[in-house]
DRENNU-857209 format. One record per residue (C-alpha): residue in one letter; x, y negated, z. Coordinates in pm, whole numbers, padded with zeros to 5 digits, always signed. Layout:
BEGIN
<atom res="A" x="X" y="Y" z="Z"/>
...
//
This chain:
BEGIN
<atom res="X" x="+17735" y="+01191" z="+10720"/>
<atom res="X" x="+17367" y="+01106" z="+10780"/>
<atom res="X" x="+17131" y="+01058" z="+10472"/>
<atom res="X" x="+16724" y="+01064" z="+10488"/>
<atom res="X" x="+16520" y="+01265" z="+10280"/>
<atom res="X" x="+16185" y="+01189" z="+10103"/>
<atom res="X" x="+15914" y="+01363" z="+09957"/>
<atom res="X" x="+15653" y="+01161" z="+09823"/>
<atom res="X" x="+15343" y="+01306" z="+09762"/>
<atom res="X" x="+14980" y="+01187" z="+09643"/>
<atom res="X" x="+14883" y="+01151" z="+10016"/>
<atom res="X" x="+15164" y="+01069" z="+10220"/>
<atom res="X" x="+15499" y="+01062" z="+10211"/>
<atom res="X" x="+15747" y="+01260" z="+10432"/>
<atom res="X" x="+16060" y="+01199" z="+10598"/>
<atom res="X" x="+16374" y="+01371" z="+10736"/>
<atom res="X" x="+16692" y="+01300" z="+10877"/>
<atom res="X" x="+16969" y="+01513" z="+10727"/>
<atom res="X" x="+17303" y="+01567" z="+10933"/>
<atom res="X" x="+17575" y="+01853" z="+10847"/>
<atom res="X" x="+17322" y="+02065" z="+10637"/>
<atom res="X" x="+17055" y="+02061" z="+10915"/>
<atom res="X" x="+16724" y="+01821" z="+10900"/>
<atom res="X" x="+16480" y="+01743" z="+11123"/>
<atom res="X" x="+16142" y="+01580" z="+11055"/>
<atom res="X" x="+16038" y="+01212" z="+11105"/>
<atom res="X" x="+15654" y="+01086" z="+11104"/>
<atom res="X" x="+15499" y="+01127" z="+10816"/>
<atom res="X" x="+15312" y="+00879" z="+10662"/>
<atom res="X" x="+14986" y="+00832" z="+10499"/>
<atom res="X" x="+14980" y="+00611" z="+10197"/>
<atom res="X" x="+14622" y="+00517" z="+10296"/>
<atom res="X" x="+14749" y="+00292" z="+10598"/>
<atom res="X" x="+14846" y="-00031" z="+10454"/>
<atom res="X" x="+15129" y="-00041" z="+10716"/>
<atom res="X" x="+15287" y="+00320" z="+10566"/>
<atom res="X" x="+15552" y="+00116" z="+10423"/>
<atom res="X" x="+15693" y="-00127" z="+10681"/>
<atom res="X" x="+15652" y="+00192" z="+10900"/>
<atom res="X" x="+15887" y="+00330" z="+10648"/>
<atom res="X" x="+16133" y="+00073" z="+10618"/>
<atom res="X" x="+16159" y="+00077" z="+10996"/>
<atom res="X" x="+16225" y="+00465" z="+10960"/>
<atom res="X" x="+16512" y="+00389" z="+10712"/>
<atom res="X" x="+16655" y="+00108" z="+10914"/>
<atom res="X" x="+16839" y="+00329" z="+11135"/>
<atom res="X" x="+17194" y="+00237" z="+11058"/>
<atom res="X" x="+17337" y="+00568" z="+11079"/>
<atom res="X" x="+17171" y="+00654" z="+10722"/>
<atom res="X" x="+17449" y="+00621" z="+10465"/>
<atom res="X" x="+17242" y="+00793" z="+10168"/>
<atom res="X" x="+16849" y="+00866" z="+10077"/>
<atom res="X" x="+16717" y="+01161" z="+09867"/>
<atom res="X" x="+16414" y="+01090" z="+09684"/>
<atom res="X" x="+16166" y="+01373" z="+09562"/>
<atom res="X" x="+15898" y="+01201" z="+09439"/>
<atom res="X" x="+15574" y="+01321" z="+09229"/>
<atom res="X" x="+15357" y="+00999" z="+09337"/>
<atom res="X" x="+15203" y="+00810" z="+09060"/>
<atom res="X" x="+14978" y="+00504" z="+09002"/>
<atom res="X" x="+14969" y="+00252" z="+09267"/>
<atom res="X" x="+15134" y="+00477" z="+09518"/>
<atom res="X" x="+15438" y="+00449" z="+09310"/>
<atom res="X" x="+15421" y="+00090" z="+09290"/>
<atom res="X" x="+15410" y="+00141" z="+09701"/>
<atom res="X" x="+15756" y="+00320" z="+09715"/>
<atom res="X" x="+15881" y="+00119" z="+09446"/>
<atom res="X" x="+15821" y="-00171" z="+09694"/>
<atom res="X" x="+15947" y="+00041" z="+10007"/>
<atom res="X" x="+16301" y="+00159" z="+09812"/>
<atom res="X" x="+16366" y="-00204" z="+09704"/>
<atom res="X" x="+16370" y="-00273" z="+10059"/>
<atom res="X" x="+16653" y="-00026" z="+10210"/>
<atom res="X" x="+17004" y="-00084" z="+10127"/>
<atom res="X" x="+17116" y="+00266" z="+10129"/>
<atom res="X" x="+17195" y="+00401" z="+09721"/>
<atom res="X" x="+16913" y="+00662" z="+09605"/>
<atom res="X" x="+16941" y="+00926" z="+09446"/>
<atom res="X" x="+16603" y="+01064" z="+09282"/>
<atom res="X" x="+16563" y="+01451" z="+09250"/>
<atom res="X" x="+16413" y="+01587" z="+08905"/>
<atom res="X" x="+16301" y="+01938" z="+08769"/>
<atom res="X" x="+16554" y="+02039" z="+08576"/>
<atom res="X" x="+16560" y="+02407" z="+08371"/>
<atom res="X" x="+16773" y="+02573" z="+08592"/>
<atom res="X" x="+16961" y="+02576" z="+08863"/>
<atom res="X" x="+17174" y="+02842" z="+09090"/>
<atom res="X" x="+16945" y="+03116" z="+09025"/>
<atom res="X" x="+16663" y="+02958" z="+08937"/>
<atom res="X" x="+16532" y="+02969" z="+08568"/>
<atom res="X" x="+16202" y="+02728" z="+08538"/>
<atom res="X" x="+15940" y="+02877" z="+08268"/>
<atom res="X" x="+15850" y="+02541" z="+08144"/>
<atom res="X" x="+16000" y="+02409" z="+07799"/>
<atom res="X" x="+15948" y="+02038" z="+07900"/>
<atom res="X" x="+16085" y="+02130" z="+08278"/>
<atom res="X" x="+16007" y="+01751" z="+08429"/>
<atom res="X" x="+15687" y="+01830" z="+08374"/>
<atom res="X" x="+15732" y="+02050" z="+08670"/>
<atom res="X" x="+15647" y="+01858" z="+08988"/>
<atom res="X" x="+15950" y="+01822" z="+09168"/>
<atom res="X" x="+15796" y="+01922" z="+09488"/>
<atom res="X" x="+15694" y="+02279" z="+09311"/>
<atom res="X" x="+16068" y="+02253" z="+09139"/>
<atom res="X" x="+16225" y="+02271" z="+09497"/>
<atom res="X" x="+15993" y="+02513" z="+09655"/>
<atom res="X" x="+16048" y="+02730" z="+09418"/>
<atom res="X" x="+16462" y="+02662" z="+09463"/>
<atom res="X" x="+16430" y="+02695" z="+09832"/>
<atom res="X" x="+16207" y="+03032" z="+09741"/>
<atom res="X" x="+16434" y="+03207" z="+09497"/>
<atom res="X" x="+16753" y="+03306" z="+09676"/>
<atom res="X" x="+16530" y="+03537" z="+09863"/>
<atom res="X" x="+16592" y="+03781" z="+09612"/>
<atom res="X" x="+16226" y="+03920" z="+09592"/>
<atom res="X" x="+15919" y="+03901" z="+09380"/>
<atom res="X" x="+15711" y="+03641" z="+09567"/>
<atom res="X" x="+15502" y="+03339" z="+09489"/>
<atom res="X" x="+15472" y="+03003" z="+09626"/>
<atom res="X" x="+15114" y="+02847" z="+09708"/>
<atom res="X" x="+15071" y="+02521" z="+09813"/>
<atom res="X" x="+14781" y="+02316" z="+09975"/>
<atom res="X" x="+14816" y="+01925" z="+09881"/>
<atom res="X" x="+14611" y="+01732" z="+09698"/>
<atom res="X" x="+14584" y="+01969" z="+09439"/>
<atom res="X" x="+14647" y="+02374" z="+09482"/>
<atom res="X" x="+14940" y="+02520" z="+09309"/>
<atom res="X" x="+15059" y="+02810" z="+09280"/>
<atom res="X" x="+15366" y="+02955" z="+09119"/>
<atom res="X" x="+15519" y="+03285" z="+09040"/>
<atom res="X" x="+15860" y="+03341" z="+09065"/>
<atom res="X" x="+16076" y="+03690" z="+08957"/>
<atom res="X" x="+16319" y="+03841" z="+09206"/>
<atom res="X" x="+16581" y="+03734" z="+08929"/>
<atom res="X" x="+16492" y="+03388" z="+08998"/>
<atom res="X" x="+16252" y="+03364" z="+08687"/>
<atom res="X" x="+15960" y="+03154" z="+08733"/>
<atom res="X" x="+15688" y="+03289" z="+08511"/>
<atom res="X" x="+15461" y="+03018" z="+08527"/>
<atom res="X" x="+15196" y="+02872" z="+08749"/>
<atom res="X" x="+14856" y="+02679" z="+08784"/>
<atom res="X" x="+14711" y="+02376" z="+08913"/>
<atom res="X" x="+14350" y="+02365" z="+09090"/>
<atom res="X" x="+14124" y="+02085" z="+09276"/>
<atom res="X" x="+14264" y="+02133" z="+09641"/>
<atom res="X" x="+13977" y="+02285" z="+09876"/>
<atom res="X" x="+13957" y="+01962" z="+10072"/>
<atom res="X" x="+13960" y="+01733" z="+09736"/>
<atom res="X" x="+13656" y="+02036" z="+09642"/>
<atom res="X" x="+13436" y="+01905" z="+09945"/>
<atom res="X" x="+13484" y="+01572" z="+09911"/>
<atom res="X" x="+13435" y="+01519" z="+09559"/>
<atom res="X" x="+13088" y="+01698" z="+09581"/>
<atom res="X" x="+13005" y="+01488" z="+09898"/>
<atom res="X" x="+13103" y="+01150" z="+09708"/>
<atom res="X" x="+12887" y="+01258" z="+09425"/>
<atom res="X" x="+12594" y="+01399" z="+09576"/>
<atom res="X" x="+12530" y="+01157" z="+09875"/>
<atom res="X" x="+12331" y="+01259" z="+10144"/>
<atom res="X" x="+12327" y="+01652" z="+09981"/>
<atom res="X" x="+12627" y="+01744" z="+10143"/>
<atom res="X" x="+12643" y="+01525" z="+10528"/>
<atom res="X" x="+12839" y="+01679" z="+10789"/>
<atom res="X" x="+13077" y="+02056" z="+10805"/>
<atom res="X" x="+12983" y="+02361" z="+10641"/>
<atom res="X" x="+13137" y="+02728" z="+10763"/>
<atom res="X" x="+13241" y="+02919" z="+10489"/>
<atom res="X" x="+13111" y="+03284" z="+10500"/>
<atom res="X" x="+13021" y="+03580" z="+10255"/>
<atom res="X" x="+12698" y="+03417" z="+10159"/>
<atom res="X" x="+12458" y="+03165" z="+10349"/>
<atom res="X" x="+12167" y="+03063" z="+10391"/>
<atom res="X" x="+12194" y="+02646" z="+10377"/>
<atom res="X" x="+12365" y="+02445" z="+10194"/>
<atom res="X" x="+12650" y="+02281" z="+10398"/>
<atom res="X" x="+12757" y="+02668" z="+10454"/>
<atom res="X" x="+12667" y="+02728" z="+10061"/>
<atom res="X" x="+12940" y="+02476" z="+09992"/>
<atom res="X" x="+13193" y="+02586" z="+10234"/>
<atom res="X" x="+13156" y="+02981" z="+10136"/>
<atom res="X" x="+13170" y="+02860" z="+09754"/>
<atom res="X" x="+13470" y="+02681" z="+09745"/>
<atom res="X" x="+13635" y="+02929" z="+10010"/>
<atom res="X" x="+13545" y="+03232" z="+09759"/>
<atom res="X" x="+13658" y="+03020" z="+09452"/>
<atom res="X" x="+13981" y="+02947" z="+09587"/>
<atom res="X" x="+14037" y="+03295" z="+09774"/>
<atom res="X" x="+13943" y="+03448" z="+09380"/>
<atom res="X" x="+14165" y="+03285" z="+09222"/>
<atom res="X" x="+14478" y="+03341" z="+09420"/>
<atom res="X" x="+14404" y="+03701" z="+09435"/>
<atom res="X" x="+14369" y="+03738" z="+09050"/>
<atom res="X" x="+14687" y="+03547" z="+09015"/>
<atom res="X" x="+14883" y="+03792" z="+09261"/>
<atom res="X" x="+14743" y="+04111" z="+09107"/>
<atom res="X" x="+14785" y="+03995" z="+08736"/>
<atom res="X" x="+15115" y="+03888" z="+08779"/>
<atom res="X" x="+15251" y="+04198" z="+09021"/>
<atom res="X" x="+14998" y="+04453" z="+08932"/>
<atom res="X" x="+14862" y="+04536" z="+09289"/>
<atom res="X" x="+15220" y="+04575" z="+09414"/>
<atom res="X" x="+15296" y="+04346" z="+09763"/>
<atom res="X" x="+15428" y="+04044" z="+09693"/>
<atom res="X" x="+15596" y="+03765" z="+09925"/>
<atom res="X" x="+15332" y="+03478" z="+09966"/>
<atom res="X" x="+15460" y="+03172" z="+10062"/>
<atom res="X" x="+15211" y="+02876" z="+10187"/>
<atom res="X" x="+15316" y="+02564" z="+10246"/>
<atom res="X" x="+15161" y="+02204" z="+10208"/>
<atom res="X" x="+14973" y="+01976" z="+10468"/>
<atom res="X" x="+14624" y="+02172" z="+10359"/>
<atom res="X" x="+14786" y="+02520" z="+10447"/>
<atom res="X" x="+14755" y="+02608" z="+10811"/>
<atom res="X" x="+14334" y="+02700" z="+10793"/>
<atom res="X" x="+14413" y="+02929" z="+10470"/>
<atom res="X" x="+14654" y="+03131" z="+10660"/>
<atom res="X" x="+14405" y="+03330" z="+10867"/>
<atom res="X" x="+14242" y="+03458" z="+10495"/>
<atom res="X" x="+14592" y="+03543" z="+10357"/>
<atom res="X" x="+14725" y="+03872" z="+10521"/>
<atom res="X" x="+15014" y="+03867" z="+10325"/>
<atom res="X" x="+15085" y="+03532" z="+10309"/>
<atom res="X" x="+15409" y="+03352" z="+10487"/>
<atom res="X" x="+15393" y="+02980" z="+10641"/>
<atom res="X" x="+15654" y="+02752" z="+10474"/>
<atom res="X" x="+15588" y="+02398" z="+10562"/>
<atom res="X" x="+15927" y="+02299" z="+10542"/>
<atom res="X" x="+16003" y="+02439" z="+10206"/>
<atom res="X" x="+16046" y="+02121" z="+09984"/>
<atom res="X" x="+16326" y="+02002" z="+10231"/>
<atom res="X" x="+16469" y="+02323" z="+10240"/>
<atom res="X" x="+16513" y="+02298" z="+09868"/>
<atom res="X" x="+16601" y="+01972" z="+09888"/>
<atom res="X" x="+16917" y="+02071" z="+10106"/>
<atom res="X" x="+16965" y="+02369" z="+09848"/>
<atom res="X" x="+16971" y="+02071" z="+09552"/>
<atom res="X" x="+17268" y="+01875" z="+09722"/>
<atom res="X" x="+17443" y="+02168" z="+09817"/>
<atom res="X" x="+17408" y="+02282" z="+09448"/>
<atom res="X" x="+17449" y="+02001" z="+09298"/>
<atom res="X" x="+17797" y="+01925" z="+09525"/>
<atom res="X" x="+17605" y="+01578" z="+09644"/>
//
């Protein structure tokens, strides 16, 4: 059997082809190009597909996008939600579909590890999440992304912030004041996170999201992930005997 998974983000939404328990990736696609959707339905027309997965935490008129692109395919759908708990997992939060779905399955891809370890990711926003070595999540936070930092002050400051700043300890100009600012802000706040919740013990970091790969290099202990929300994904259907 051959299905297609989809995670739909606030930026783009990715694809995979699923076959036996394995996936591998198709183009993702930015919901900025007007064509991301035909592009999409061409994706799905593949005629081996016999089922799609939907994890979805778009919203607004990107919604109204995918609504458009899933009334297109023929294949049933089957949408993925949080839900409070699931193999070991235990989700901390009372209302758990509140819980993005995307954070929901990294943290079910994440938890069979058997470890105290938290899961970071770099998307349109930053979130980060801490999850017990019983599977427990403890809770988590959501923060401007970096890159949603920069351009936010560039679209409201024009002509203060034109052109690339390199983040440092401190500088002396203010491209580089930006840069080290928001590098320090977000570097901060992960590390109180990790030392609150594990009290200076080591901790398994794992990074994943399509902001991730520049943060590495500042994150010693950190592990890339950028295929955990499929990987979760395949844990959901295997869980959930789909």
């Amino acid at each position: 059997m051959v299905d297609c998974l989809i995670d739909s983000g606030n930026s783009r939404i990715k694809m995979a082809r699923r076959e036996d328990a394995v996936w591998h990736p198709l183009p993702a696609l930015d919901y900025d190009d007007p064509h991301a959707v035909d592009q999409a339905l061409e994706l799905l027309s593949d005629a081996e597909f016999e089922r799609v997965y939907l994890a979805t935490v778009s919203k607004g008129w990107r919604a109204e996008r995918l609504d458009h692109l899933l009334s297109g395919i023929r294949q049933p759908v089957t949408r993925i939600e949080s839900c409070a708990e699931m193999g070991r997992l235990r989700i901390a939060y009372a209302q758990p579909r509140q819980l993005g779905v995307d954070r929901f399955l990294g943290l079910l891809a994440a938890c069979d590890a058997v470890v105290d370890c938290a899961v970071l990711s770099f998307g349109t926003a930053l979130t980060l999440d801490v999850l017990a070595a019983d599977g427990h999540h403890r809770g988590g936070l959501i923060a401007p992304s970096p890159d949603f930092q920069w351009l936010r002050m560039c679209d409201h400051f024009p002509g203060l912030f034109e052109g690339e700043g390199e983040a440092g300890f401190l500088a002396d100009n203010t491209l580089d004041a930006l840069a080290s600012g928001i590098q320090h802000q977000t570097l901060g706040m992960i590390g109180r996170v990790l030392a609150g919740a594990f009290t200076e013990r080591p901790v398994k970091l794992l990074v994943t999201g399509g902001g991730a790969e520049p943060w590495l290099k500042h994150l010693p202990m950190a592990e890339a992930a950028p295929d955990l929300v499929f990987n979760g994904m395949l844990r959901y259907i295997e869980l959930s005997g789909l």
